[in-house]
C-alpha positions as CSV (number, residue, x, y, z in Angstrom):
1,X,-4.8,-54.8,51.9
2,X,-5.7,-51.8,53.7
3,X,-6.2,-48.6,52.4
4,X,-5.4,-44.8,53.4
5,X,-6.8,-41.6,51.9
6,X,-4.6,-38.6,51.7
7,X,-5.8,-35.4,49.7
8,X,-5.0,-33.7,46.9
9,X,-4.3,-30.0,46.5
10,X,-4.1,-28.5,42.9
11,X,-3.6,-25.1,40.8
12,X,-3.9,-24.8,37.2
13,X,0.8,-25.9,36.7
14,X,0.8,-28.4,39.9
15,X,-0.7,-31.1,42.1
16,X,0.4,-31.8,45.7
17,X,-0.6,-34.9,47.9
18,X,-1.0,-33.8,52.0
19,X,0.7,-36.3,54.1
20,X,1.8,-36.2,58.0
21,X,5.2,-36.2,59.0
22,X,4.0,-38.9,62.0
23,X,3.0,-41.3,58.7
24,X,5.8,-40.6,56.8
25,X,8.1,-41.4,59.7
26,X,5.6,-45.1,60.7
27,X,5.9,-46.4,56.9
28,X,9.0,-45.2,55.7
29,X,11.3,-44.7,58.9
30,X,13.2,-42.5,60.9
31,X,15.2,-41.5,57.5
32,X,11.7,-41.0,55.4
33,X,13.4,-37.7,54.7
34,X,16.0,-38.7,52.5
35,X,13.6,-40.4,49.7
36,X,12.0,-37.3,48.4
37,X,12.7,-34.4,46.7
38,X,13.3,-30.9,47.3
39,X,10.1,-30.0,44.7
40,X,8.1,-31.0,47.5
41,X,7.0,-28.4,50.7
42,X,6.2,-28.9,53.8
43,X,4.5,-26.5,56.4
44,X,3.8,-27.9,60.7
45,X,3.1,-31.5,61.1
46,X,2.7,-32.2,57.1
47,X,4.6,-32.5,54.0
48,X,3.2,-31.5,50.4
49,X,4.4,-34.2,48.6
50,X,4.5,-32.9,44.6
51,X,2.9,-35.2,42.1
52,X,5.3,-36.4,39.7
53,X,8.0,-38.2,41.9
54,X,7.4,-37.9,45.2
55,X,4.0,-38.9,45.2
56,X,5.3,-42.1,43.3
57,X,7.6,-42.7,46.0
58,X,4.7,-42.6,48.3
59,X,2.4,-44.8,46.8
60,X,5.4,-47.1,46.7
61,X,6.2,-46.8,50.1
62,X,2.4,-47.3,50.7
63,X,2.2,-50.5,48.9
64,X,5.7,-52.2,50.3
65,X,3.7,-51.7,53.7
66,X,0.6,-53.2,52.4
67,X,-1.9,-50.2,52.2
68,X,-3.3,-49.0,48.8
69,X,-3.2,-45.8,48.6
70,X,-6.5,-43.4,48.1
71,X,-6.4,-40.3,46.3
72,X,-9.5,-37.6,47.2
73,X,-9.5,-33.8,46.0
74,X,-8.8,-31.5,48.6
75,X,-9.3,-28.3,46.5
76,X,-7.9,-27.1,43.6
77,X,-7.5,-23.7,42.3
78,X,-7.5,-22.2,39.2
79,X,-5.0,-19.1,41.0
80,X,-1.3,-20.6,41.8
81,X,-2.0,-22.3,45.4
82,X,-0.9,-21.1,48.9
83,X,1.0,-24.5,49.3
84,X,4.0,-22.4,47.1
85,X,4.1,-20.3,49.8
86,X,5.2,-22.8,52.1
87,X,8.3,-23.9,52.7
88,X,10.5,-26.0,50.9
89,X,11.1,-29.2,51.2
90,X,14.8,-30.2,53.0
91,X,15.6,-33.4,51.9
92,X,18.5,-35.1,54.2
């Protein structure tokens, strides 16, 4: 099995895992839109996947397509993180 790292962005209430759009759209399909959440954000070519279900649905997702997931901090805050500033998620 093959392996991908994606980063993690945190703040002192939430985690977020970084993901592209262009991966999203190769392992999941055309319709990766309509598996995840609106508690999620997204901002250019990536999505902030939130920690609790969507980044479940990910490492599903991940595994059906036979690549392990790898988790790596990308920086975490103890202030509430810019990614809230970004905007939300629009789940088909």
């Amino acid at each position: 099995m093959k392996t991908r790292t994606f980063l993690v962005y945190s703040d002192p209430c939430h985690a977020w895992v970084k993901v592209s759009i262009a991966f999203l759209t190769e392992v999941v399909g055309l319709q990766w839109r309509q598996h995840f959440t609106c508690f999620s954000y997204e901002r250019g070519a990536y999505v902030y996947l939130e920690e609790d279900q969507d980044a479940r649905t990910l490492i599903d997702w991940c595994r059906a397509a036979g690549i392990e997931p790898v988790f790596k901090e990308g920086s975490s805050s103890n202030r509430p993180s810019r990614i809230r500033s970004y905007a939300l998620f629009a789940p088909c």
